[in-house]
C-alpha atoms as an extended CHARMM CRD file, in Angstrom:
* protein
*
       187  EXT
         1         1  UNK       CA              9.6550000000       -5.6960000000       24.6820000000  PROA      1               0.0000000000
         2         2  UNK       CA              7.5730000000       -6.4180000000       21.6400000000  PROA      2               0.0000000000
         3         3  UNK       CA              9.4170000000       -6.3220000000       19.3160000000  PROA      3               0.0000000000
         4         4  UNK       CA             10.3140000000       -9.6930000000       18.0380000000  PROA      4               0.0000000000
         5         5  UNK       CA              6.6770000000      -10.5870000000       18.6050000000  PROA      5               0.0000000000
         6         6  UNK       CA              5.7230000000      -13.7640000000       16.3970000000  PROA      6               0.0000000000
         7         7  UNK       CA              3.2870000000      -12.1700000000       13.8440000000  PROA      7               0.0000000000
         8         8  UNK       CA              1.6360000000      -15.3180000000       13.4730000000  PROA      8               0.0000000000
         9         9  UNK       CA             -0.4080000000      -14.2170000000       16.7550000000  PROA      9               0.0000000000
        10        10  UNK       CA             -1.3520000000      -11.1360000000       14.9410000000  PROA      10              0.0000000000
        11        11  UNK       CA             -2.7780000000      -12.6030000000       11.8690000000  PROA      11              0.0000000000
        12        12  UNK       CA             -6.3330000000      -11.5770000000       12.4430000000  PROA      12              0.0000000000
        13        13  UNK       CA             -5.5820000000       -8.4900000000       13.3100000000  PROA      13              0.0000000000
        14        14  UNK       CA             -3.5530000000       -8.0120000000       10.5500000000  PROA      14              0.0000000000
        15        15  UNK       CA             -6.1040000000       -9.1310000000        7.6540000000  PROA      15              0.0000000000
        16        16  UNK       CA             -8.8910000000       -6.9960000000        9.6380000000  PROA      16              0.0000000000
        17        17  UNK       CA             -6.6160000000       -4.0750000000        8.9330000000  PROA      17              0.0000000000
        18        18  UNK       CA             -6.0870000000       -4.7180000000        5.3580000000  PROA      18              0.0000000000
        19        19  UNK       CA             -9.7840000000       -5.5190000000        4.9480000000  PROA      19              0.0000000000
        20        20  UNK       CA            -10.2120000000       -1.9390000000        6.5320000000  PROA      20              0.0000000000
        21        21  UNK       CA             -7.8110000000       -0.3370000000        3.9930000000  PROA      21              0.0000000000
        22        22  UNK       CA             -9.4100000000       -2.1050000000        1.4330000000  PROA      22              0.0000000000
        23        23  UNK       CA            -12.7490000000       -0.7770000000        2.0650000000  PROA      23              0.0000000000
        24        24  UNK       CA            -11.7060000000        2.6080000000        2.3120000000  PROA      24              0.0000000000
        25        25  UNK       CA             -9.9040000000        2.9590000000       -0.3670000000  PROA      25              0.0000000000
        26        26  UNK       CA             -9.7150000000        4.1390000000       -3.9800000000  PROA      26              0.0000000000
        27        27  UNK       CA             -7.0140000000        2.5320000000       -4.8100000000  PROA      27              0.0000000000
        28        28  UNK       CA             -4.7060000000        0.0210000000       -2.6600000000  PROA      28              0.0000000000
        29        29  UNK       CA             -0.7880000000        0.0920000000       -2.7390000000  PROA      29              0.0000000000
        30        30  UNK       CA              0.8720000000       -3.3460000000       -1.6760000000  PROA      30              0.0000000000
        31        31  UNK       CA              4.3340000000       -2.5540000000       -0.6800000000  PROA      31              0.0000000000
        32        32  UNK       CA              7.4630000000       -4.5480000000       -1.0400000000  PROA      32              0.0000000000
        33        33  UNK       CA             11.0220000000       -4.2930000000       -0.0050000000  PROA      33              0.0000000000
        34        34  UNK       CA             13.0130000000       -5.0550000000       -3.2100000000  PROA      34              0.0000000000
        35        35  UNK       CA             16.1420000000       -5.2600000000       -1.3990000000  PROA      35              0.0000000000
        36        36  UNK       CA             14.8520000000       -7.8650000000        1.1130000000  PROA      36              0.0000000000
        37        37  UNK       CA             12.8560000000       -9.9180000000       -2.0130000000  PROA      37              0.0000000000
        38        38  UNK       CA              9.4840000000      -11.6150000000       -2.0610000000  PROA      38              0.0000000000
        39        39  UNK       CA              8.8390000000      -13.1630000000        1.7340000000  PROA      39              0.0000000000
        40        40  UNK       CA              6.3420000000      -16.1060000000        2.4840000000  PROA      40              0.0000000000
        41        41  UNK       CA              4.5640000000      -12.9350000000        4.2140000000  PROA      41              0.0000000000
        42        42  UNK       CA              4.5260000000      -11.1900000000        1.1630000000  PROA      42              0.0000000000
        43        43  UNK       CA              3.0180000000      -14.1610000000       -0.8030000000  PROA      43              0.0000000000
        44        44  UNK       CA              0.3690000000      -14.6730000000        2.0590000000  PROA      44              0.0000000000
        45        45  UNK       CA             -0.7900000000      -11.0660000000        2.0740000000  PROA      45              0.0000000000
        46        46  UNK       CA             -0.3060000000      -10.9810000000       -1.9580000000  PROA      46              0.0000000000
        47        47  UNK       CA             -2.5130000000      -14.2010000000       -1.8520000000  PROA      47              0.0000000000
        48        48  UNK       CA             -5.4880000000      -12.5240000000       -0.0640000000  PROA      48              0.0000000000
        49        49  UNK       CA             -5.4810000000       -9.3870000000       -2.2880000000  PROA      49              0.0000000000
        50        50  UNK       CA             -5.5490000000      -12.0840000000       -5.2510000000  PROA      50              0.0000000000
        51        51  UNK       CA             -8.6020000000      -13.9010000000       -4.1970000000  PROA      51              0.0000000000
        52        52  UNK       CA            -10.0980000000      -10.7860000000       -3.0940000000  PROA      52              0.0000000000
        53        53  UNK       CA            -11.1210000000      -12.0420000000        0.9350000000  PROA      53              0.0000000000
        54        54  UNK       CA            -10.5460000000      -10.3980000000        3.6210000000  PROA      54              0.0000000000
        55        55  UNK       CA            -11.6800000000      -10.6430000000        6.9120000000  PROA      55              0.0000000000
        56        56  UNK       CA            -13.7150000000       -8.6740000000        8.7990000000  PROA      56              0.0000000000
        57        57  UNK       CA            -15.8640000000       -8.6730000000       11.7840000000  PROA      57              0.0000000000
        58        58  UNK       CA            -16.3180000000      -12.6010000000       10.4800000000  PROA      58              0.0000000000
        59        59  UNK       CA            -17.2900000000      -11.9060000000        7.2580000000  PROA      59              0.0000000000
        60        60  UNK       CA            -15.3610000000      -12.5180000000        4.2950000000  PROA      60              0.0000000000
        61        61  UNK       CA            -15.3720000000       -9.8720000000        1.8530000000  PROA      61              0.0000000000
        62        62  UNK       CA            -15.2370000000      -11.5230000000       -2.4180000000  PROA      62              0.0000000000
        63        63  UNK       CA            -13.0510000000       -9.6030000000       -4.9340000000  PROA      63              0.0000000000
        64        64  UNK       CA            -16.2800000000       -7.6050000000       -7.0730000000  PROA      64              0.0000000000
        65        65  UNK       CA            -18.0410000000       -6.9060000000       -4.0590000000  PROA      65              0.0000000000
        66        66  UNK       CA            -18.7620000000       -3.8020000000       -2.4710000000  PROA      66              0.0000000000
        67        67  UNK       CA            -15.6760000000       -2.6980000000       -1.0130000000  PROA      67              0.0000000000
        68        68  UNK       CA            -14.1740000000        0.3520000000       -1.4360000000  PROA      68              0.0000000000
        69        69  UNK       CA            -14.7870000000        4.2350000000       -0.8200000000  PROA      69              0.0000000000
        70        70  UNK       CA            -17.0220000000        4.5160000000       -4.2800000000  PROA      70              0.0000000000
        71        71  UNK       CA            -18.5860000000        1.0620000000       -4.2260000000  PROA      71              0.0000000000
        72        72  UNK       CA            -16.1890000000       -0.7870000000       -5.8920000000  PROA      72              0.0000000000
        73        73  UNK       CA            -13.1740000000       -3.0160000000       -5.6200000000  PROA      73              0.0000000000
        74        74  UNK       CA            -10.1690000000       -0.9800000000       -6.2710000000  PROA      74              0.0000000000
        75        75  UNK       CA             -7.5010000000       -1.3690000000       -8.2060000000  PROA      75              0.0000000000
        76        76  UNK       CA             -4.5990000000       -2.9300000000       -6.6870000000  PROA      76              0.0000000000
        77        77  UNK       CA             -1.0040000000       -1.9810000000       -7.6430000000  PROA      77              0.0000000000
        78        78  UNK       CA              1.8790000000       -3.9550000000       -6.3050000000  PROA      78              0.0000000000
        79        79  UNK       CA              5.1390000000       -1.3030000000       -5.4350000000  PROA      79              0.0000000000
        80        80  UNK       CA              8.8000000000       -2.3870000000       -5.3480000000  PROA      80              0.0000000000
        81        81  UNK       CA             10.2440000000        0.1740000000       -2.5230000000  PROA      81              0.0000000000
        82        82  UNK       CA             13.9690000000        0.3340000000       -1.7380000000  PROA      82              0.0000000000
        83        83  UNK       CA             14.7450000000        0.7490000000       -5.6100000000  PROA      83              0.0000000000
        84        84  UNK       CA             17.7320000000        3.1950000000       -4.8570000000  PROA      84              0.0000000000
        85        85  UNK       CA             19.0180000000        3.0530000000       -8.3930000000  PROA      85              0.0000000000
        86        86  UNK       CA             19.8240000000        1.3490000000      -11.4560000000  PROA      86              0.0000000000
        87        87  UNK       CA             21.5330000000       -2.1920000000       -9.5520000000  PROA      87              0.0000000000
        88        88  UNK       CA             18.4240000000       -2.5600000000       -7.9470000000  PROA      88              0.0000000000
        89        89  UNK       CA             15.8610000000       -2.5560000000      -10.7200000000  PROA      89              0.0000000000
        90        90  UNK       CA             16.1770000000       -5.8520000000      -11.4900000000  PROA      90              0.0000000000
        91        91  UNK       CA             15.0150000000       -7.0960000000       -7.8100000000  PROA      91              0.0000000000
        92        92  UNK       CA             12.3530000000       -5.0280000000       -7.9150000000  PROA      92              0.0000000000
        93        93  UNK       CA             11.1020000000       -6.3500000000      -11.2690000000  PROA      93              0.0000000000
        94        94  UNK       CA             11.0010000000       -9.8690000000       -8.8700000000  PROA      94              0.0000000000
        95        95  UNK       CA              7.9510000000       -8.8630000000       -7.4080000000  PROA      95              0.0000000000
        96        96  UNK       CA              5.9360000000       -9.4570000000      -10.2800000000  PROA      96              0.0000000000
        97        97  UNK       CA              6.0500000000      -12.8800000000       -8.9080000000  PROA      97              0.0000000000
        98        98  UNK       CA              3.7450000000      -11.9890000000       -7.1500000000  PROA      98              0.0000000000
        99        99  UNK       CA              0.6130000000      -11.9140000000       -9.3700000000  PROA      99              0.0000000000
       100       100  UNK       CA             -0.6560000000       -8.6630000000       -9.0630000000  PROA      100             0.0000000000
       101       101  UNK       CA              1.0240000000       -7.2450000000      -12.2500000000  PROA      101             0.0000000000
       102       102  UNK       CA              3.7510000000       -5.2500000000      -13.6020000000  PROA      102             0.0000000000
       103       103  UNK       CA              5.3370000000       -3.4390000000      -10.2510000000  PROA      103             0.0000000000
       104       104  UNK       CA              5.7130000000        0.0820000000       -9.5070000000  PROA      104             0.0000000000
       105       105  UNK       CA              9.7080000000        1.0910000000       -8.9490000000  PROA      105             0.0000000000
       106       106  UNK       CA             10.6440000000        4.0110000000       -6.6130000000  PROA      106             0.0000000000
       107       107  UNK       CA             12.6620000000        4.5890000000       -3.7470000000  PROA      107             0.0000000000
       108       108  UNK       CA             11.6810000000        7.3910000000       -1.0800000000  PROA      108             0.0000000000
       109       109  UNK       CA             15.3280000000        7.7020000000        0.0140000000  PROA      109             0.0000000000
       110       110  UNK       CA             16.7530000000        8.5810000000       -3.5040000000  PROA      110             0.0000000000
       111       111  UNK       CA             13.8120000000        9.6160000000       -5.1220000000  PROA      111             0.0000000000
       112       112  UNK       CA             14.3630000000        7.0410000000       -7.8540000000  PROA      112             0.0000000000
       113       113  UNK       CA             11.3460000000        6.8780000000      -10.4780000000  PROA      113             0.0000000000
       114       114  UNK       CA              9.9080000000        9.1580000000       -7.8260000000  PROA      114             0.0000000000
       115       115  UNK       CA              8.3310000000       11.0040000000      -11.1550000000  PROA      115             0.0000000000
       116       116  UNK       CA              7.1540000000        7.3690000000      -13.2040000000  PROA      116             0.0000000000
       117       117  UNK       CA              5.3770000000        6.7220000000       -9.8690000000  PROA      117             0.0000000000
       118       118  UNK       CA              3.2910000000        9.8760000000       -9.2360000000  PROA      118             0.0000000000
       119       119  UNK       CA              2.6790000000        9.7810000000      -13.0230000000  PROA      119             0.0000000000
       120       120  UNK       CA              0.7300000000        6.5420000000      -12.7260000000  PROA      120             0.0000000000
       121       121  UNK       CA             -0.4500000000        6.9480000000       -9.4930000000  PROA      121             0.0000000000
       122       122  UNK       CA             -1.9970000000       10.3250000000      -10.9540000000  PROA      122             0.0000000000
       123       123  UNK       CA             -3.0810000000        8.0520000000      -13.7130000000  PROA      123             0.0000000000
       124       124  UNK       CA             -5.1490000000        5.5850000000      -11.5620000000  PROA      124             0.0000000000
       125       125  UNK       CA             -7.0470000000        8.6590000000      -10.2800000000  PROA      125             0.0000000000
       126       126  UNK       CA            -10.6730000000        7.6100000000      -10.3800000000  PROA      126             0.0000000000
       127       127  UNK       CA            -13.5130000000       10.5200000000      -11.5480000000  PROA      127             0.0000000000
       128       128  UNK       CA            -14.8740000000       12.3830000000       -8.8510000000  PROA      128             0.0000000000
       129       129  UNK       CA            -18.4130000000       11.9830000000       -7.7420000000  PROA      129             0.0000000000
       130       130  UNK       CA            -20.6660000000       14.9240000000       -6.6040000000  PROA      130             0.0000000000
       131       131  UNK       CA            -21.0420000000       12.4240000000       -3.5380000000  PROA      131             0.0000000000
       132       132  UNK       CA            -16.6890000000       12.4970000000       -3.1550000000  PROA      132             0.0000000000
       133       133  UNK       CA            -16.7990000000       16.5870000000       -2.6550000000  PROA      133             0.0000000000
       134       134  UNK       CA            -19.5120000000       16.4640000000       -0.4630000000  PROA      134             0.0000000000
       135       135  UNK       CA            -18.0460000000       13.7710000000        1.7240000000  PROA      135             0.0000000000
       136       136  UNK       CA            -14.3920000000       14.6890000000        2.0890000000  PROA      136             0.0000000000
       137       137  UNK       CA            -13.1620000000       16.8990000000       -0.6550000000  PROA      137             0.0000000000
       138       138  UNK       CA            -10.7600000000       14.7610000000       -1.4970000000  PROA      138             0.0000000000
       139       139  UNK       CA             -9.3750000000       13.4520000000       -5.0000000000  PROA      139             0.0000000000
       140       140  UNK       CA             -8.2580000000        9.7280000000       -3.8320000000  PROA      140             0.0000000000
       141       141  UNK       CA             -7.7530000000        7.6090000000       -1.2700000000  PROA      141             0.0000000000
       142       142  UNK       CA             -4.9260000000        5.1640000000       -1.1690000000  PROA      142             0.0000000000
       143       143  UNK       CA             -4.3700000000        2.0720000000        1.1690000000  PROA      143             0.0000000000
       144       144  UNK       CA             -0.7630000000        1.3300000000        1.4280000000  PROA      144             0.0000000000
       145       145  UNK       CA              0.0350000000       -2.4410000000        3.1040000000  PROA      145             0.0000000000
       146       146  UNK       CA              3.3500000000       -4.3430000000        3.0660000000  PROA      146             0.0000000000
       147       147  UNK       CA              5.2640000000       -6.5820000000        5.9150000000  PROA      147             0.0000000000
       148       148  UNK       CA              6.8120000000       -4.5370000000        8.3960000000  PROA      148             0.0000000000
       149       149  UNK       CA              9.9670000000       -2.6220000000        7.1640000000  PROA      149             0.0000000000
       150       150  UNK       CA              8.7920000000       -2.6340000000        3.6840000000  PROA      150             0.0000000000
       151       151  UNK       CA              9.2590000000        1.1880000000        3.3320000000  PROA      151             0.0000000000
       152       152  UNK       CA              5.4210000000        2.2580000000        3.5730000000  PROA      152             0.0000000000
       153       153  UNK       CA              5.9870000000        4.5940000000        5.7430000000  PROA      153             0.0000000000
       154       154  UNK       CA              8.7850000000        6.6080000000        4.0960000000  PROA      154             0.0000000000
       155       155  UNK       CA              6.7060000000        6.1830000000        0.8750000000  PROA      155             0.0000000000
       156       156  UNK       CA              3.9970000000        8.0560000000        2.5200000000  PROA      156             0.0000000000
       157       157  UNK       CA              6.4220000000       10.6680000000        3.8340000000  PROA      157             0.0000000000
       158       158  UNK       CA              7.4350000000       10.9770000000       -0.0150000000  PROA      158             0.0000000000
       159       159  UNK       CA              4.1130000000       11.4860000000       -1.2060000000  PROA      159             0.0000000000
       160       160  UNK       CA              3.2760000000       14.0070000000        1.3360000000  PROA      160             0.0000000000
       161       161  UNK       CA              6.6350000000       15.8830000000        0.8670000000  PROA      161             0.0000000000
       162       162  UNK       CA              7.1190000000       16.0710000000        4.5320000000  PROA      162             0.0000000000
       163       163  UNK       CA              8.0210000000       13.8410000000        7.6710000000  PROA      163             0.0000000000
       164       164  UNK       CA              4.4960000000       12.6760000000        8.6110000000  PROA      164             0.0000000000
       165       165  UNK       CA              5.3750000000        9.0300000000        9.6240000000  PROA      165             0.0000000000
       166       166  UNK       CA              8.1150000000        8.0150000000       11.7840000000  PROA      166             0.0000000000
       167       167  UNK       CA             10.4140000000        6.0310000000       10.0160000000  PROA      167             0.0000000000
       168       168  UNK       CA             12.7050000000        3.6610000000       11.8540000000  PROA      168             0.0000000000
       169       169  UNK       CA             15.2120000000        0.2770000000       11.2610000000  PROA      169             0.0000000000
       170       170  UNK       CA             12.8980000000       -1.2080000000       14.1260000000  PROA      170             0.0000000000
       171       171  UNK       CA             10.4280000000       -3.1850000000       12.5810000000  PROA      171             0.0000000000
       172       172  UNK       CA              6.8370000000       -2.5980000000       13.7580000000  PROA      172             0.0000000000
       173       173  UNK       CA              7.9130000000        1.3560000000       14.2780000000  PROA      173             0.0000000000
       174       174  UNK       CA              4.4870000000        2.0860000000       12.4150000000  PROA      174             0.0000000000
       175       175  UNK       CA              1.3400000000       -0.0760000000       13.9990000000  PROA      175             0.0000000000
       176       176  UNK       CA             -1.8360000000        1.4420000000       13.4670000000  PROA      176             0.0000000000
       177       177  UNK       CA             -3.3590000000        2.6170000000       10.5020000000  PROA      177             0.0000000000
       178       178  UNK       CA             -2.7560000000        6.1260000000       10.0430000000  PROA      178             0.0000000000
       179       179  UNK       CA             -4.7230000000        8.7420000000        7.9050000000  PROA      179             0.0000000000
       180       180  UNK       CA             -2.4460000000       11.1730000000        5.7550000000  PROA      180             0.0000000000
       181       181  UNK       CA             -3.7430000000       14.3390000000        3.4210000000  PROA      181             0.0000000000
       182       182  UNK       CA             -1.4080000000       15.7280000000        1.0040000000  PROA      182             0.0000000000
       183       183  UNK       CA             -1.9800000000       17.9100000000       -2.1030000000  PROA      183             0.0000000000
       184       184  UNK       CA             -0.2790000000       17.6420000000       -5.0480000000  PROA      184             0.0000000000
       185       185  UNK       CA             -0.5460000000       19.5230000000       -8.0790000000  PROA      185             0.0000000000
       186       186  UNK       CA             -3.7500000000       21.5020000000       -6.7990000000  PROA      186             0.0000000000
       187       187  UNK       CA             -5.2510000000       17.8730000000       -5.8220000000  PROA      187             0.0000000000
């Protein structure tokens, strides 16, 4: 059974895959659980977004370098998840602890702020390049991390309006990196 599996045997693993996600993406999502509040693995993987490194194949990659899908390091928005109404606002306000700004609210269950977070996710769009239609046709690319049972992968289900990712109480449900198109709005 691997479940209950000390993480701290997965660590490279883990920041290869977030230095991955980083360099594919337009944009990068860090997810936390509200409900559960900030974790020392939250701070650790917070940490690494904050200094920009993460590595890869050796290397480590510097915040400014080239990293993402259009040659730059992408913004990085930190999401409270598990925001299922009003009473739990304040918690997810806690995650600004974190250093990586003013957090995102929503809750896939509920919906909550659903709206106020596709707004400014529309809003951190980046402009197309002749090079973007060519090379996928698609508008943006987002890289969604959090510790396990953060609600990532219900958040993705949210976006895409459909049950794309299982979503389970067992932590670790979700273990690979997993590639999700949606439209929205014609995008």
């Amino acid at each position: 059974n691997e479940i209950g599996v000390d993480l701290s045997s997965l660590r490279e693993d883990i920041e290869n895959q977030i230095a991955e996600a980083v360099r594919g993406a337009d944009v990068i999502l860090f997810c936390v659980d509200s409900q559960a509040g900030v974790t020392l693995q939250d701070e650790v993987v917070a940490r690494l977004l904050r200094e920009g490194k993460f590595r890869a194949g050796g290397e480590t990659k510097k915040r400014g370098g080239e990293s993402s899908a259009r040659g730059k390091v992408p913004p990085i928005r930190v999401v409270a998840t598990k925001v299922d109404g009003p009473k739990w606002e304040a918690h997810g306000h806690e995650v600004a602890a974190l250093g990586l700004g003013e957090p995102l609210l929503v809750s896939a269950k509920s919906n909550y702020f659903r709206r106020e977070f596709l707004d400014a996710l529309y809003e951190m769009l980046p402009e197309p390049t002749k090079e973007d239609a060519a090379a996928a046709n698609v508008d943006m690319k987002l890289a969604i991390i959090g510790k396990r049972n953060a609600g990532k992968s219900s958040l993705v289900n949210a976006l895409a309006g459909q049950k794309r990712v299982i979503v389970s109480e067992i932590a670790g449900t979700t273990r690979d990196a997993v590639d999700v198109r949606f439209e929205m709005d014609g995008k």
